[in-house]
Backbone as a chain_set.jsonl record, in Angstrom:
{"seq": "XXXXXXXXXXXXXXXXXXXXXXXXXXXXXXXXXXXXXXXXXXXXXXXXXXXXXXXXXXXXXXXXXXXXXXXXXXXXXXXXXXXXXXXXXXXXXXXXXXXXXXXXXXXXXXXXXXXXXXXXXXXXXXXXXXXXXXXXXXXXXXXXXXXXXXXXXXXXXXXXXXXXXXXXXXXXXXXXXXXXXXXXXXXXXXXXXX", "coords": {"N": [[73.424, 92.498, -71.438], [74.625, 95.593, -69.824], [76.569, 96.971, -70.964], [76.595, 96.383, -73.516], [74.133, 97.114, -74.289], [74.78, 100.316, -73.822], [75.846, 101.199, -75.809], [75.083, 100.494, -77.96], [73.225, 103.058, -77.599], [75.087, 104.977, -77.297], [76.208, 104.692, -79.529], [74.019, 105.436, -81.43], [73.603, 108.278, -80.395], [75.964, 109.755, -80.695], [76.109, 109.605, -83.488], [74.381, 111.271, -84.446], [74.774, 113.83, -82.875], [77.047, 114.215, -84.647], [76.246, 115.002, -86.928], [76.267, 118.255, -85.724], [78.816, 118.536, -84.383], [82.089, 117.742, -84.109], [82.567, 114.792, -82.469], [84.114, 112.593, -80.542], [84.262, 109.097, -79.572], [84.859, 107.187, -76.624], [85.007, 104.008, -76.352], [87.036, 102.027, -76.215], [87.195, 101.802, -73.153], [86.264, 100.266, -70.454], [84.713, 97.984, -67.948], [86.991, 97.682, -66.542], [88.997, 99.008, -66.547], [90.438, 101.425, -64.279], [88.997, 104.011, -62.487], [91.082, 105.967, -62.425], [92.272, 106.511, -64.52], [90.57, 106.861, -66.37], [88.998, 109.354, -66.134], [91.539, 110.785, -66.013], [92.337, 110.381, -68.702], [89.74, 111.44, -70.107], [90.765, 114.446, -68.973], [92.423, 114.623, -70.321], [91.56, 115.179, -72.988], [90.015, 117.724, -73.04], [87.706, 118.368, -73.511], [84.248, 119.91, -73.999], [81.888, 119.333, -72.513], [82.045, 116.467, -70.699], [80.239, 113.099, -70.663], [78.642, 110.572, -69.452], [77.406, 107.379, -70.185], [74.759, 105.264, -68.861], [72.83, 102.729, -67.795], [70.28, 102.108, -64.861], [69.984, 100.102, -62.155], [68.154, 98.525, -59.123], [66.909, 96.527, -57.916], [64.978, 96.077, -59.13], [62.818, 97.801, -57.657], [63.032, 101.125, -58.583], [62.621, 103.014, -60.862], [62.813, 104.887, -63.657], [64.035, 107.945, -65.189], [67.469, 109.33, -64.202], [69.964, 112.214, -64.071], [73.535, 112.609, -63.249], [75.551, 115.179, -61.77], [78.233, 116.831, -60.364], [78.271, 118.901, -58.595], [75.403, 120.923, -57.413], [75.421, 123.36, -57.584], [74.656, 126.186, -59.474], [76.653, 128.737, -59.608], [79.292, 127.294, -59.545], [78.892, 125.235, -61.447], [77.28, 125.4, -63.721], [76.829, 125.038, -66.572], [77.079, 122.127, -66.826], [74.842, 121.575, -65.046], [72.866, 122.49, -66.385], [72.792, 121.151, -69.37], [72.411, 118.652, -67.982], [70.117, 119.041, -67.203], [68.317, 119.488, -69.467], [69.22, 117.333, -70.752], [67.557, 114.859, -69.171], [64.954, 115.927, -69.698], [64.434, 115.352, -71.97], [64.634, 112.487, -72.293], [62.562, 112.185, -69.975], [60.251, 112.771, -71.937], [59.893, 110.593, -73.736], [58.575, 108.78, -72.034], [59.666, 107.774, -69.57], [59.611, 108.091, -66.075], [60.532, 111.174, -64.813], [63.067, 111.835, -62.929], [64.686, 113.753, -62.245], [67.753, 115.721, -61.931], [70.721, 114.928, -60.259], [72.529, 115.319, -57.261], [75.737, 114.6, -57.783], [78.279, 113.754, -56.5], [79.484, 112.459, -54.879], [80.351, 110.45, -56.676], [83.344, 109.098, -58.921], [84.112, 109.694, -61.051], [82.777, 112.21, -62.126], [83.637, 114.133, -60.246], [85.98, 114.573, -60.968], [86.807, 115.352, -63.353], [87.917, 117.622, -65.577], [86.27, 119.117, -67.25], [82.827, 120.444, -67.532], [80.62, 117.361, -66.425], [78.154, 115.162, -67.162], [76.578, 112.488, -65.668], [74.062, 110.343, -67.114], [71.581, 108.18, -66.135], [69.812, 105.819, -67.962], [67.653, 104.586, -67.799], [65.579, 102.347, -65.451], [67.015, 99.061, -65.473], [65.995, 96.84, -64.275], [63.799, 96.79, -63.619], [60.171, 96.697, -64.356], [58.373, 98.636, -66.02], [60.354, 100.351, -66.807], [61.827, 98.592, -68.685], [60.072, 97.446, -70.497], [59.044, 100.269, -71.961], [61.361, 100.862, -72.613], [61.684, 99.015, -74.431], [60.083, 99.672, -76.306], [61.14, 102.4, -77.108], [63.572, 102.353, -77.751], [66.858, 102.061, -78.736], [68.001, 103.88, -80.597], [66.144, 105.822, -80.028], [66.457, 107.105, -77.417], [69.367, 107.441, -77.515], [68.934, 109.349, -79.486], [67.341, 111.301, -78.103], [69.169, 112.288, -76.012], [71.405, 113.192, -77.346], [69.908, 115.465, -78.32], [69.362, 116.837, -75.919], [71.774, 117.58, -75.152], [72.833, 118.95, -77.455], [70.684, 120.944, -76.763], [67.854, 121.259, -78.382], [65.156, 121.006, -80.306], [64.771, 119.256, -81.995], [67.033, 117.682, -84.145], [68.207, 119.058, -87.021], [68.434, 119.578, -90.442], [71.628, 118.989, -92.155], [74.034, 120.877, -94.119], [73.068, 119.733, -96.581], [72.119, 117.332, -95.721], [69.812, 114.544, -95.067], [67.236, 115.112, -92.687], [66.996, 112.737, -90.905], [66.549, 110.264, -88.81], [69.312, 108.245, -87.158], [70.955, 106.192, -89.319], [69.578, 102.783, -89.435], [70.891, 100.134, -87.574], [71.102, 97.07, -87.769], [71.437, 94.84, -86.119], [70.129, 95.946, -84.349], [67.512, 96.073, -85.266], [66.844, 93.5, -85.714], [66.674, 92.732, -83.242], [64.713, 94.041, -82.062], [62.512, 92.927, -83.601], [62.61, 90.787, -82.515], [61.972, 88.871, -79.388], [63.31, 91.337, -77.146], [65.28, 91.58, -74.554], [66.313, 93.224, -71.285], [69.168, 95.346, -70.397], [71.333, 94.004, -68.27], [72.23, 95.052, -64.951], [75.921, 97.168, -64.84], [78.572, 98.392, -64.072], [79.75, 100.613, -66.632], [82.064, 102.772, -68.833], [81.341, 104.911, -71.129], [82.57, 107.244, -72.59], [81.768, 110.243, -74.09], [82.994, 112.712, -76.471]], "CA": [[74.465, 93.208, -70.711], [74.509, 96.746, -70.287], [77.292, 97.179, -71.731], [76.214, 96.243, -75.092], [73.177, 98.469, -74.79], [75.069, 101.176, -73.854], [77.033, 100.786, -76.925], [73.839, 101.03, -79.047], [72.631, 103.845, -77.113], [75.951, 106.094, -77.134], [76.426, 105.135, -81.019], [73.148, 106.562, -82.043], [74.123, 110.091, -79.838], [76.312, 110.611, -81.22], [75.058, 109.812, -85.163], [73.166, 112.67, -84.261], [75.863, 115.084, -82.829], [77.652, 114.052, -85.236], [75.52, 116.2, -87.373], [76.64, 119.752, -85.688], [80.183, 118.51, -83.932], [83.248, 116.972, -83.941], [82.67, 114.224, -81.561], [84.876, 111.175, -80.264], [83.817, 108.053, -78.539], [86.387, 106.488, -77.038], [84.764, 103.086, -76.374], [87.961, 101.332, -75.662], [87.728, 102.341, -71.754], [85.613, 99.029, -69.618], [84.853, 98.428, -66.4], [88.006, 96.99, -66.088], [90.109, 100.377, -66.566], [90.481, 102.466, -63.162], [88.442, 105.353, -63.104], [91.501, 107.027, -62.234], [92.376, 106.016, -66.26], [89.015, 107.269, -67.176], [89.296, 110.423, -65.613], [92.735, 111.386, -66.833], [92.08, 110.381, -70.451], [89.42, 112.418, -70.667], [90.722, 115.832, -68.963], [93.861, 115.459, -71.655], [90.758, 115.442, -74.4], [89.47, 118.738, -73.125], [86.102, 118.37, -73.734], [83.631, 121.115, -73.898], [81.531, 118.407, -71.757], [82.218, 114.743, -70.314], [79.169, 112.396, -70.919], [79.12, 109.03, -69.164], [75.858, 106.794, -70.121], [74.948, 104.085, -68.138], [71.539, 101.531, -67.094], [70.545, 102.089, -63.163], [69.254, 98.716, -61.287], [67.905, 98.688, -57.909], [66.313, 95.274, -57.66], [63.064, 96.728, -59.053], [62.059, 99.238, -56.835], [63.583, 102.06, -58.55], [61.92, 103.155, -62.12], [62.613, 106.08, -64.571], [65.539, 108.374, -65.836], [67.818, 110.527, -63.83], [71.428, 112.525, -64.396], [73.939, 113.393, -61.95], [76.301, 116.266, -61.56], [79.15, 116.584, -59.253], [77.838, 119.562, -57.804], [74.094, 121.386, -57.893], [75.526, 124.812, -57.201], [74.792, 126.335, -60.487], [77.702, 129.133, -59.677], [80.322, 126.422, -59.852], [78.456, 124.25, -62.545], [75.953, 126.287, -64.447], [76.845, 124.346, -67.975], [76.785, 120.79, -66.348], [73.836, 121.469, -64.151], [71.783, 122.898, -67.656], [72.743, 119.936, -69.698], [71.888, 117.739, -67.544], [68.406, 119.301, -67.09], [67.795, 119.187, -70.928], [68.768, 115.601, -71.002], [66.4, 114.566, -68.493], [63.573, 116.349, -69.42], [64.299, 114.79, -73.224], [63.977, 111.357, -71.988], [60.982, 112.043, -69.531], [59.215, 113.319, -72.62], [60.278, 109.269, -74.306], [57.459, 108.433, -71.468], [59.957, 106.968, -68.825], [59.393, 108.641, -65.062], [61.728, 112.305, -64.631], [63.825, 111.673, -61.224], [65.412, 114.692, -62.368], [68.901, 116.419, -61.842], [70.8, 115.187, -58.943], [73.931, 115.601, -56.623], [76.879, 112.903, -58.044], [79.723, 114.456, -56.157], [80.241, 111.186, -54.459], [80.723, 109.928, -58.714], [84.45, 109.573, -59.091], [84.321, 110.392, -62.48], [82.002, 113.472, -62.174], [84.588, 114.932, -58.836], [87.581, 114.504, -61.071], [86.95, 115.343, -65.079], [87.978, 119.176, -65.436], [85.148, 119.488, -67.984], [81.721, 119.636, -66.927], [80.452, 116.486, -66.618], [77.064, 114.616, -66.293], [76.293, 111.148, -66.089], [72.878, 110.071, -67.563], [71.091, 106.556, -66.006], [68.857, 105.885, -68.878], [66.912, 104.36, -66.821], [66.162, 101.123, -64.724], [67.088, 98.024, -66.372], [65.575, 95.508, -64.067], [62.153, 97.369, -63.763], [58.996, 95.923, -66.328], [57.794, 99.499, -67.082], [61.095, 100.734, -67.966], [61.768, 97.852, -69.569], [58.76, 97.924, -71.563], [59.198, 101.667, -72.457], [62.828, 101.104, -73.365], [61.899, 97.871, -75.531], [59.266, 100.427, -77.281], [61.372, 103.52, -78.016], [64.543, 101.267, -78.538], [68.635, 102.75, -78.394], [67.677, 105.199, -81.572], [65.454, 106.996, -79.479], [67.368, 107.609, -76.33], [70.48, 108.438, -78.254], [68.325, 111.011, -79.998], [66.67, 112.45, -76.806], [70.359, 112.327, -75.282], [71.837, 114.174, -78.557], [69.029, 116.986, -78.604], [69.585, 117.203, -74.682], [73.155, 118.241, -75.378], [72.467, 120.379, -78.25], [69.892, 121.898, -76.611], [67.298, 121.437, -79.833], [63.797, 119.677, -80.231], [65.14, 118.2, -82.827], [67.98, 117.463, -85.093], [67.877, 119.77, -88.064], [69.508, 119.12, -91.57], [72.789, 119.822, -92.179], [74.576, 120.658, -95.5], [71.638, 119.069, -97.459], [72.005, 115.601, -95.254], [68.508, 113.907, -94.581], [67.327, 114.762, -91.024], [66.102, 111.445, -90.395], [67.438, 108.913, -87.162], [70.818, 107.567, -87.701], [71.045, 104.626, -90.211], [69.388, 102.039, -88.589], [71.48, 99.199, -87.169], [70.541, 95.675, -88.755], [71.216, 93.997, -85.119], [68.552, 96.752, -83.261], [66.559, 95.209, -86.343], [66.327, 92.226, -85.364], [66.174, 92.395, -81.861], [63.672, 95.014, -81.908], [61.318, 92.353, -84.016], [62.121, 89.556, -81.329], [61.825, 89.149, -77.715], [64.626, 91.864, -76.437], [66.153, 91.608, -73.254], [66.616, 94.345, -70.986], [70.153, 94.871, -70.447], [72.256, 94.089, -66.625], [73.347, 96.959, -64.182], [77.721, 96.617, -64.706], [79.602, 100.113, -64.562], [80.692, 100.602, -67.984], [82.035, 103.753, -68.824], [81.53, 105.454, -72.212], [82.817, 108.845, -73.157], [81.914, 111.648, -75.41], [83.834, 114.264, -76.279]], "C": [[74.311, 94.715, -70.913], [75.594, 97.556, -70.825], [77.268, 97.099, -73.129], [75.379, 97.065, -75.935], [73.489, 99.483, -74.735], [75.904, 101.809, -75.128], [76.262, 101.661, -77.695], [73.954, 102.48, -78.81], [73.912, 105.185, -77.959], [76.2, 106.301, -79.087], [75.564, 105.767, -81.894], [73.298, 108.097, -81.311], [75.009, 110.474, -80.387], [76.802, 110.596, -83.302], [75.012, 111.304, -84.834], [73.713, 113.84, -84.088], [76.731, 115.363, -83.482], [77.689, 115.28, -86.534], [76.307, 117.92, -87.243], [78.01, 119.381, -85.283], [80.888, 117.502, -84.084], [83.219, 115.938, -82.417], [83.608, 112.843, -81.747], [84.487, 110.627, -79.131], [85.106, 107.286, -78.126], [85.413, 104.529, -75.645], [85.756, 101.583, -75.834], [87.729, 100.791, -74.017], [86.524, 101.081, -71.101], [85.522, 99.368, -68.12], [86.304, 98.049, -66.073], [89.15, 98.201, -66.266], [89.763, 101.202, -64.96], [89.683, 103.836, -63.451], [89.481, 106.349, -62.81], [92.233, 107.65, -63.614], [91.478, 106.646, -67.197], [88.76, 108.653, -67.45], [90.254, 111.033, -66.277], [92.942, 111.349, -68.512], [90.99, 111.639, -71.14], [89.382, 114.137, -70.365], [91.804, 115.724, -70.023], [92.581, 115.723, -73.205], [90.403, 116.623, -74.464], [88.323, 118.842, -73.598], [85.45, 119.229, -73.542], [82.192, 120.372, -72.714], [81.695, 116.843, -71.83], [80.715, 113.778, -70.4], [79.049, 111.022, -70.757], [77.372, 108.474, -69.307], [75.881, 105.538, -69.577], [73.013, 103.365, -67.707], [71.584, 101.635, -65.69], [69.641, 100.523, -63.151], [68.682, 99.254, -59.654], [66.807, 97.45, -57.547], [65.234, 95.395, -57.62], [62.307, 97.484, -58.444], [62.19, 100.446, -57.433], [62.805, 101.91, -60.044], [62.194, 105.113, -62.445], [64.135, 106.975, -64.919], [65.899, 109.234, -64.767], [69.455, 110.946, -64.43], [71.869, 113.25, -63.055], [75.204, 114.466, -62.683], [76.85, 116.382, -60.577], [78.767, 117.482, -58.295], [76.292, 120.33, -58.317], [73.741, 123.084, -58.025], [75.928, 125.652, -58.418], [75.922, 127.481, -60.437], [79.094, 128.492, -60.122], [79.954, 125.51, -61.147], [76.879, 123.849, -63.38], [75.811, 124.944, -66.06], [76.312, 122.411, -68.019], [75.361, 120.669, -66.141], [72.459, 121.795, -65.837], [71.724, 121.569, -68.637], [72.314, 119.057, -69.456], [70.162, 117.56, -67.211], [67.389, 118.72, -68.493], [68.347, 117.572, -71.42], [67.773, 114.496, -70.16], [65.32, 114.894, -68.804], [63.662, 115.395, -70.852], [63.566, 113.173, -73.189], [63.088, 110.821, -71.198], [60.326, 111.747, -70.533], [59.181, 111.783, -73.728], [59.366, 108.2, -73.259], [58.547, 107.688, -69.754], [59.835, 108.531, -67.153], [60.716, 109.683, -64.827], [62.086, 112.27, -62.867], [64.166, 112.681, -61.06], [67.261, 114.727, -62.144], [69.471, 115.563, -60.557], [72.297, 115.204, -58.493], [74.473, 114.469, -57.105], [78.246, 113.491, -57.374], [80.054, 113.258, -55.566], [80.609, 110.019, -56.03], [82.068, 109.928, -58.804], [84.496, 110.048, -60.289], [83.842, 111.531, -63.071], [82.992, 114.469, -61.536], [85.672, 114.669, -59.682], [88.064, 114.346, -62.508], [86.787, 117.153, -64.639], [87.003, 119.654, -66.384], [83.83, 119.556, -67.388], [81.014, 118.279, -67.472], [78.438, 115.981, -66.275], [77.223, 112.882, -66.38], [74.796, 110.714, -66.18], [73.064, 108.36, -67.238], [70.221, 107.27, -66.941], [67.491, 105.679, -68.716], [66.787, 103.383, -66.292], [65.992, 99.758, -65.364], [66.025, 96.759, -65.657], [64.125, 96.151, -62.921], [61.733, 97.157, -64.696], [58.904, 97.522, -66.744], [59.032, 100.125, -67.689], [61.721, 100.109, -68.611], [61.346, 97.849, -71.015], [59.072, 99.457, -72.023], [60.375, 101.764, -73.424], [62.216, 100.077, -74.701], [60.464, 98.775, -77.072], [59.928, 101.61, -77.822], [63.123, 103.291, -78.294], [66.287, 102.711, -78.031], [68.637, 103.687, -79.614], [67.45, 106.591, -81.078], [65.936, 107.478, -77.825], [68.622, 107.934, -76.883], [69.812, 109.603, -79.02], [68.055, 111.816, -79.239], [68.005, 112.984, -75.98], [70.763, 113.342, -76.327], [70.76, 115.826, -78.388], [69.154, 117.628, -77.269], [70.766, 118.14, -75.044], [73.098, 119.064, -76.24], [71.006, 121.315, -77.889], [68.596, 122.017, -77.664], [65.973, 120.435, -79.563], [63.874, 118.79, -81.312], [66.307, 118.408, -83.984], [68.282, 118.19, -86.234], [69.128, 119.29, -89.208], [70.818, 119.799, -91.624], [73.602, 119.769, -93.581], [73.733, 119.554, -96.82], [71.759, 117.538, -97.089], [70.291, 115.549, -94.966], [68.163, 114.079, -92.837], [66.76, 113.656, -90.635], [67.261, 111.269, -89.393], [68.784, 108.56, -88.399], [70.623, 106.772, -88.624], [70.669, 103.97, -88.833], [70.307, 100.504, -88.365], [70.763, 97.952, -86.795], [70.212, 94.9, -87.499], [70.059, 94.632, -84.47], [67.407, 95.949, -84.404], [65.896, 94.317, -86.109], [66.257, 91.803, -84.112], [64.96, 93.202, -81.548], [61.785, 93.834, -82.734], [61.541, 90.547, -83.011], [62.328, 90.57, -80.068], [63.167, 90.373, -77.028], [64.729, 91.904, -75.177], [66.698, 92.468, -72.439], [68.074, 93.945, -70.21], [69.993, 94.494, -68.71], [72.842, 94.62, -66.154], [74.634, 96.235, -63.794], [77.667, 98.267, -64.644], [80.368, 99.654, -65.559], [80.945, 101.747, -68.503], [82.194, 104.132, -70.398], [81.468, 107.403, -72.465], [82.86, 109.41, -74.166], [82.177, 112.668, -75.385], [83.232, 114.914, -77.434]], "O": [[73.923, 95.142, -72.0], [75.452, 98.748, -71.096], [77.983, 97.816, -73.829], [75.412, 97.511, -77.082], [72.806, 100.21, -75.457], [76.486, 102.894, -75.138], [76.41, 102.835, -78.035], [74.62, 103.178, -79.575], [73.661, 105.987, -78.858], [76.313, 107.327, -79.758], [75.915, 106.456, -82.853], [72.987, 109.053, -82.021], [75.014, 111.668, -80.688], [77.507, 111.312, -84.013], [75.773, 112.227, -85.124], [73.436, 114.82, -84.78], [77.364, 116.408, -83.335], [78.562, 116.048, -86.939], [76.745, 118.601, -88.17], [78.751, 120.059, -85.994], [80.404, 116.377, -84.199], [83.796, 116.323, -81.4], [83.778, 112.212, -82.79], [84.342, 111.165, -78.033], [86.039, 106.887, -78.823], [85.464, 104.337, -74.43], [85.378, 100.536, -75.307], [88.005, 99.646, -73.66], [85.524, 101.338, -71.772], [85.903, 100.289, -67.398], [86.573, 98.312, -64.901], [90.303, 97.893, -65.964], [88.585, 101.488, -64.744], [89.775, 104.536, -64.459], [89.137, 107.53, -62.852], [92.633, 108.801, -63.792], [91.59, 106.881, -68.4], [88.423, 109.139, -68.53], [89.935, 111.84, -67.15], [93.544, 112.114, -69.265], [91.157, 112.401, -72.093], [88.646, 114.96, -70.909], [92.094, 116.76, -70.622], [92.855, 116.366, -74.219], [90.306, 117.084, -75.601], [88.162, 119.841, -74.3], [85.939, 119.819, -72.578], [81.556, 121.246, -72.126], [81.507, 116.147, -72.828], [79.972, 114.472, -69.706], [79.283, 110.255, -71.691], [76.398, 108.972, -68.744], [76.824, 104.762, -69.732], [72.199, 104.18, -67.272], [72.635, 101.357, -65.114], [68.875, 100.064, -63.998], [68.908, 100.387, -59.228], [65.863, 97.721, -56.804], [64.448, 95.107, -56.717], [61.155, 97.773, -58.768], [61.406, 101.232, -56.9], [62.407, 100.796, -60.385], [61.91, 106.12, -61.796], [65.227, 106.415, -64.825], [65.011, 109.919, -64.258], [70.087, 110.147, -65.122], [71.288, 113.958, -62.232], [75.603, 114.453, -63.847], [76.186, 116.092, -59.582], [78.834, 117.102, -57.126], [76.029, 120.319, -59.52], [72.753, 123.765, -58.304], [77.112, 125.923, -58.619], [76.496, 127.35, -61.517], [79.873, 129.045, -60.898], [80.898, 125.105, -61.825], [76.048, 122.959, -63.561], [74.85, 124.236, -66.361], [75.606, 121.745, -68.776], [74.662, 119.899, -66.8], [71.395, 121.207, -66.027], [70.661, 120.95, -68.689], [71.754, 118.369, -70.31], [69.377, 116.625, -67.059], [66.386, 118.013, -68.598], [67.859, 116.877, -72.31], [67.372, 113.436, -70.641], [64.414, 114.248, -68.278], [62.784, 114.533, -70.832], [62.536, 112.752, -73.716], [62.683, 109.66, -71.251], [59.71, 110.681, -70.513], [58.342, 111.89, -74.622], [59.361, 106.994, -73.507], [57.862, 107.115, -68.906], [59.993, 109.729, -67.383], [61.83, 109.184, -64.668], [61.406, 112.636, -61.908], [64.165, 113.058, -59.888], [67.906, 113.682, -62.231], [68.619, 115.461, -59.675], [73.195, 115.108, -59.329], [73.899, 113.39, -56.962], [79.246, 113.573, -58.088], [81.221, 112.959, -55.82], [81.116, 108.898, -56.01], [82.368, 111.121, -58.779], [85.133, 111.095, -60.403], [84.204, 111.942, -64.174], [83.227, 115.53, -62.116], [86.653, 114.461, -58.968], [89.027, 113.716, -62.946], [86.032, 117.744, -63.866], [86.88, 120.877, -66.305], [83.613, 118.623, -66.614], [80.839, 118.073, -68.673], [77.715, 116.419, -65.38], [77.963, 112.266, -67.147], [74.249, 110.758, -65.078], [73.912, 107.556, -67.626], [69.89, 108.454, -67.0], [66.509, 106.244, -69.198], [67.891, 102.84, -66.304], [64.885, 99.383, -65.749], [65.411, 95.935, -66.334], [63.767, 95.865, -61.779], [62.291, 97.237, -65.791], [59.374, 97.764, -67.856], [58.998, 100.456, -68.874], [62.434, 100.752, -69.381], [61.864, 98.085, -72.107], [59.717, 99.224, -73.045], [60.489, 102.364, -74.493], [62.343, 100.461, -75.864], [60.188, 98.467, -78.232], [59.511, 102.016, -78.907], [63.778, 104.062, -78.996], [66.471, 103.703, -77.327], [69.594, 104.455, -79.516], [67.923, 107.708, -81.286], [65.382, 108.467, -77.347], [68.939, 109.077, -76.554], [70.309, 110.728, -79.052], [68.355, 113.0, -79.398], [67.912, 114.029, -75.337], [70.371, 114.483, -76.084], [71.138, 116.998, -78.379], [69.089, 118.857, -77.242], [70.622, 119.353, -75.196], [73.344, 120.202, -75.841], [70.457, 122.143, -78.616], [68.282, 123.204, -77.759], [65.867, 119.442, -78.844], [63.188, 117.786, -81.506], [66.293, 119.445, -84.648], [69.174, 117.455, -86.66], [70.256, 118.844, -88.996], [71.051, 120.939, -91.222], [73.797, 118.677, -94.116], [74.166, 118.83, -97.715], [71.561, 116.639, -97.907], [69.667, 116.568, -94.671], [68.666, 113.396, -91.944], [65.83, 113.801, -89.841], [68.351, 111.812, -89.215], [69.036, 108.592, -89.603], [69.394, 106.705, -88.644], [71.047, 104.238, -87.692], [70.215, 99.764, -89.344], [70.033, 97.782, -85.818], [69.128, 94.321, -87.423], [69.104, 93.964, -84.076], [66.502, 95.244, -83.956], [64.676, 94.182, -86.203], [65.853, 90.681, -83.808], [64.247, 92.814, -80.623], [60.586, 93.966, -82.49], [60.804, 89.563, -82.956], [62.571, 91.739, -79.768], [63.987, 89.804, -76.307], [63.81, 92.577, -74.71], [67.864, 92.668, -72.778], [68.31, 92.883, -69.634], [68.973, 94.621, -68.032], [73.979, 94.898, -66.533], [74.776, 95.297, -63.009], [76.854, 99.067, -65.106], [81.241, 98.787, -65.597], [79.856, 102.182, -68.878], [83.182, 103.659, -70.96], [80.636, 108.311, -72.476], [83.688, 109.281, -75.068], [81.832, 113.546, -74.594], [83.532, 116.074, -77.715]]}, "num_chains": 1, "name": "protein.A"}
């Protein structure tokens, strides 16, 4: 489900941001909440940016990472539109195909969070090579490339004499990572970081 992987994914990003900021996941929120629920929860958070992660499908035709943005008109959404660049190029450089940047203004949740917002596909779930790619650089390494996107950074740096290593690794990625894993199923599931 991609809901489960997105889970992974968003809990190693923000490990990692965890590092330089005060972040909150609010994990609660499903497909089953209104995005008009989704939306309003997170302009009362005030966020310095909105961050929705999600798995694209397209019945296999479609392959590699992109992020959208409500608008492309860096006057109106210079901070969005940059973010979103540096999280794309992060997870090109994780080997999966750069779609790049693109228009989400038809996104309700992009057209209607007063923060800037992006939304990052990770990439396509029910494609073999990004399958394969994902099942090789695992929900560690896209929450890291996602994290350094947002901080802007090639990499993670220590903080207050912590270890810069990857998050603690998570016992279940463990053991799915040494069997067969399963690429997740395109659902809208919405996870936010503030």
């Amino acid at each position: 489900k991609e809901s489960e992987v997105n889970i992974k994914v968003v809990k190693y990003a923000v490990a990692y941001l965890k590092k330089h900021f005060d972040v909150e996941v609010y994990e609660d929120l499903t497909a089953n909440d209104s995005l008009t629920t989704i939306c309003n929860r997170a302009n009362k958070w005030k966020a310095d940016l909105f961050v929705s992660i999600h798995f694209n499908a397209s019945g296999g035709a479609g392959h590699g990472t992109e992020v959208f943005v409500w608008s492309m008109d860096r006057s109106k959404n210079a901070a969005a539109i940059a973010a979103a660049d540096r999280v794309v190029r992060r997870i090109w450089s994780l080997g999966f195909t750069n779609r790049g940047v693109k228009n989400g203004n038809r996104l309700y949740v992009l057209r209607n969070t007063t923060a800037p917002a992006i939304l990052v596909e990770c990439c396509f779930c029910d494609n073999m090579l990004d399958r394969d790619i994902y099942k090789k650089v695992g929900a560690d390494q896209m929450g890291y490339a996602i994290a350094c996107g947002i901080l802007d950074v090639k990499e993670i740096k220590q903080v207050d004499g912590e270890n810069p290593a990857p998050a603690p690794a998570d016992p279940e990625e463990q053991n799915e990572k040494q069997t067969e894993e399963t690429a997740p199923k395109a659902q809208e599931t919405p996870y936010l970081v503030k």
